[in-house]
N, C-alpha and C positions, 0 to 999 in steps of 0.2 A: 171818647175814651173807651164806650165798651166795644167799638171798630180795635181798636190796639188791642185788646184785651185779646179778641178773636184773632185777629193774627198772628199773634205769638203762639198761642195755642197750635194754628194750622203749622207755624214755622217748627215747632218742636216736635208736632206728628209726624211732618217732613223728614227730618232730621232723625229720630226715629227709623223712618221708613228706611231711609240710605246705610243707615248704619246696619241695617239686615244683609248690603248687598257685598256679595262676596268675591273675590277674583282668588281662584286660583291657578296657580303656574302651569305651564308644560312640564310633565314630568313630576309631578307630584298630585297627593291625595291627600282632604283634609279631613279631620274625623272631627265629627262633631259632638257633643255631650250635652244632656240637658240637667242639670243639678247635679252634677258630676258622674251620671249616669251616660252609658251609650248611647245614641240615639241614632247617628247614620254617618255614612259620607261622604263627601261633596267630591265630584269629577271636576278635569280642569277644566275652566271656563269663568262664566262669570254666572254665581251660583248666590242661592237667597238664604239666610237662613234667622228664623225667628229671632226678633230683636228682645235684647236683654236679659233673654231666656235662654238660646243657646249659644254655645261657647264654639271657638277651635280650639281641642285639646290637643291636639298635635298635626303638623304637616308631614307625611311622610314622604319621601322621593321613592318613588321605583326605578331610578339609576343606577347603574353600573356603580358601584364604587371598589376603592384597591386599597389597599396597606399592606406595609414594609412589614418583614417581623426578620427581628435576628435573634436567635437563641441556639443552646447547645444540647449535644447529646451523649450519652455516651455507648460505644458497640460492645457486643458480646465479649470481646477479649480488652475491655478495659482502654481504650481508645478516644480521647475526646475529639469530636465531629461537630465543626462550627457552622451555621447552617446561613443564609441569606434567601430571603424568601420574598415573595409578593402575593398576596393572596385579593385574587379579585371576586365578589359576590353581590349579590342584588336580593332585593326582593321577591320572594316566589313570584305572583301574580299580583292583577287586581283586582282577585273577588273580596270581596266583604270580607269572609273571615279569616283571609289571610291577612288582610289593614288590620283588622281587631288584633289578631296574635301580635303583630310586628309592634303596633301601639301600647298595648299593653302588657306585654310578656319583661319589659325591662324598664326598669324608672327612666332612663337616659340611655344616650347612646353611648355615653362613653363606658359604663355598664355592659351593656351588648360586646362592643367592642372588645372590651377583655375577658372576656367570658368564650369569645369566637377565635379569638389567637390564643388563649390557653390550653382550648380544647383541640384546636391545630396542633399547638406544639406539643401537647399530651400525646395526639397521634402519631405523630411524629418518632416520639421521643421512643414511644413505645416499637415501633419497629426497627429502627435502630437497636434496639436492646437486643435484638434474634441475629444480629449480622456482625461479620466481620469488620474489620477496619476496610481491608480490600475488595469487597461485594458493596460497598458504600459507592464508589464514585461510578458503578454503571449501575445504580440501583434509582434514577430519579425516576423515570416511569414508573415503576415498580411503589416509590412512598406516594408521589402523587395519587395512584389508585388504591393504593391502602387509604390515605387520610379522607378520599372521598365517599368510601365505602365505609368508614368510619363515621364520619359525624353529617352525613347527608341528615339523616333520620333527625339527629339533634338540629341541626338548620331548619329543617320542613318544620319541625314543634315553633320552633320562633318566629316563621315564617318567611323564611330567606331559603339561600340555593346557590349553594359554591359553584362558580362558574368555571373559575379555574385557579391555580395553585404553579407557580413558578419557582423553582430552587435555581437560583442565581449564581448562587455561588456556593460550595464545601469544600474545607482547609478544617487541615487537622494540627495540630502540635510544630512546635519546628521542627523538632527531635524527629516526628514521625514522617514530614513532610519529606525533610533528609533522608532518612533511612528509604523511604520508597524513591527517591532520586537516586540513589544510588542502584538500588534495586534496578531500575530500568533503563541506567544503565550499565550496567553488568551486565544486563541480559542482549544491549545493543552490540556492547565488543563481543560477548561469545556468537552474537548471529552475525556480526561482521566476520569475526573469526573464522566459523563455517565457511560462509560465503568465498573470504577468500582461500582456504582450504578446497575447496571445490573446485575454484577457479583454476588454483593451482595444477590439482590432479586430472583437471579437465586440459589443459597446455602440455602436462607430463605426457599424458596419453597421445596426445593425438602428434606430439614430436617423434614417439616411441614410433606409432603408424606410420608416419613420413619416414623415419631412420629406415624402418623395414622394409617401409614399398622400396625408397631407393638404392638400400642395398639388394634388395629382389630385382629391380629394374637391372642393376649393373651390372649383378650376375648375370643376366640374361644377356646383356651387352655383349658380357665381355667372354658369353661362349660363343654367340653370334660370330664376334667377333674374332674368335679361335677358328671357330667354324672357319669364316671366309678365309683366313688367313694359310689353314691346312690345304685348303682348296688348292688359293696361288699355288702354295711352295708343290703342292701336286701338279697342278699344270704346269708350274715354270720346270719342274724336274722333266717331266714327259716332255714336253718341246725341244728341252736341252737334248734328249737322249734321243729322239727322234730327227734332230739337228744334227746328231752326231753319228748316228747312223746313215741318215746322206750320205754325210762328208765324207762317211769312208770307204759306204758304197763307190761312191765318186771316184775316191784314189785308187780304189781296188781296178775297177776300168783303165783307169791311166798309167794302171801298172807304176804307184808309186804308192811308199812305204807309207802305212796308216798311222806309226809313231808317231809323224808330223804333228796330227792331230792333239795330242795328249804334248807334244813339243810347246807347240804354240797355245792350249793352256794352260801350261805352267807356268809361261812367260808374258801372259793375259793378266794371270790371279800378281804375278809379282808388281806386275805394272798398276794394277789396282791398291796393292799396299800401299804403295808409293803414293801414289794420288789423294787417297781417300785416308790413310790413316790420321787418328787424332793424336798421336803424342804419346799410343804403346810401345811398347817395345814387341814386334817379334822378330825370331831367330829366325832363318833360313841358312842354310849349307847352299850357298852359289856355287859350289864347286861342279866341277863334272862329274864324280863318283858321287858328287850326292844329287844330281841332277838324274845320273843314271840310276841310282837307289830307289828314286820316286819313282822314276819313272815304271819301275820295274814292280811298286808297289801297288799304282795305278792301274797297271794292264794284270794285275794279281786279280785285282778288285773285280773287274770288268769279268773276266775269264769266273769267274765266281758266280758271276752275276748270269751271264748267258748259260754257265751250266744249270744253274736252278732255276734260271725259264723255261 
């Protein structure tokens, strides 16, 4: 019997003992109390700590953690600005007395918790208040480093450290929504409008340039083209009259009458009307006295012509 007695004994010192032995997680720290006093606390592993004397008053995680926050605001010109957010934060460190602040700075987490999204959305709220409706939607860098610079100091007192701060999403009003939809675009048809204004004056122009080079070109053509043509009717005149002075050189030798010559152009030009005309009418006097009339008008011309060479 007194064999039993001692073993139970030894079995409940035992039991005892294990009940000292501790595990804690990765990623967590546990704080210990002795009569609800501080006492220390425990890294993760498998840690000891006095039986029945000291407690775990709380596990804390030094994880990453995140939450949602949607709340509103309203801007300087009277604007409601609906916000969608994420805000991620952790634990400062793991020195001692930053576990102590984190442990005991809030009866609960859920405590903490709203106490760290109010004072977001305070910050928040509050800069919003200095801006317009339209300095809002390119302004998220801009809150993000306000609200960090705002409640860092309040985070580091509790022992925590915003990591980072995400606006997901801002919508404002429908009315307002509208009205800047419209707004942009009005401002798409008058830069199309430009645009194709430009385009326009830009095709008017450069047809004007083309109109001009090619009327410049043409003229140019078509003096060229006067040019060569004065030339011909010069050459073919000098050949003709150089042709015709042969010919009469010629007859003058042969002792026959140089008429002939002015005969058988008359009778050249008529034979050419004939052939070559399209459907005019001209006159000519066939007759003899009007054969002789020309002819008499022609050696006028000539005799004209050799006196004022």
């Amino acid at each position: 019997m007194p064999f039993l007695v001692n073993f139970w004994w030894v079995f409940v010192l035992l039991l005892i003992a294990f009940s000292g032995l501790v595990t804690v997680n990765q990623g967590t720290i546990s704080v210990i109390t002795m009569f609800g006093k501080y006492q220390r606390i425990l890294l993760p592993g498998l840690r000891f700590k006095i039986p029945l004397v000291e407690q775990i008053y709380k596990r804390i995680s030094i994880q990453n953690r995140s939450v949602e926050l949607e709340f509103q605001a309203v801007t300087i010109d009277q604007a409601n600005v609906y916000f969608k957010s994420m805000l991620l934060y952790s634990v400062q460190n793991e020195s001692e007395e930053t576990i102590k602040k984190v442990a005991f700075k809030f009866i609960s987490d859920k405590d903490l918790m709203q106490a760290l999204i109010r004072t977001v959305e305070g910050s928040i709220r509050a800069f919003v208040a200095t801006k317009k409706q339209a300095e809002i939607l390119t302004a998220r860098s801009e809150i993000v480093e306000y609200v960090k610079e705002q409640i860092d100091h309040s985070l580091e007192e509790w022992g925590y450290h915003l990591q980072d701060l995400q606006i997901n999403d801002i919508t404002f009003d429908k009315a307002v929504m509208e009205s800047m939809s419209k707004v942009v675009a009005s401002n798409n048809l008058k830069a199309a409008a430009e645009n194709e204004g430009q385009a326009l004056l830009i095709t008017k122009t450069k047809a004007a340039e083309a109109e001009g080079n090619f009327i410049k070109i043409s003229a140019e053509a078509e003096k060229e083209a006067a040019r060569l043509r004065g030339q011909g009717v010069a050459l073919f005149r000098e050949e003709v009259a150089r042709g015709m002075s042969q010919a009469a050189e010629q007859m003058k030798q042969a002792n026959l009458d140089t008429n002939v010559i002015l005969f058988s152009m008359w009778t050249e030009a008529i034979k050419n009307f004939a052939e070559y005309g399209k459907g005019n009418v001209i006159f000519l006097d066939g007759s003899t006295e009007g054969m002789d009339k020309t002819m008499k008008q022609v050696m006028g011309m000539m005799k004209t012509r050799d006196n004022n060479s």
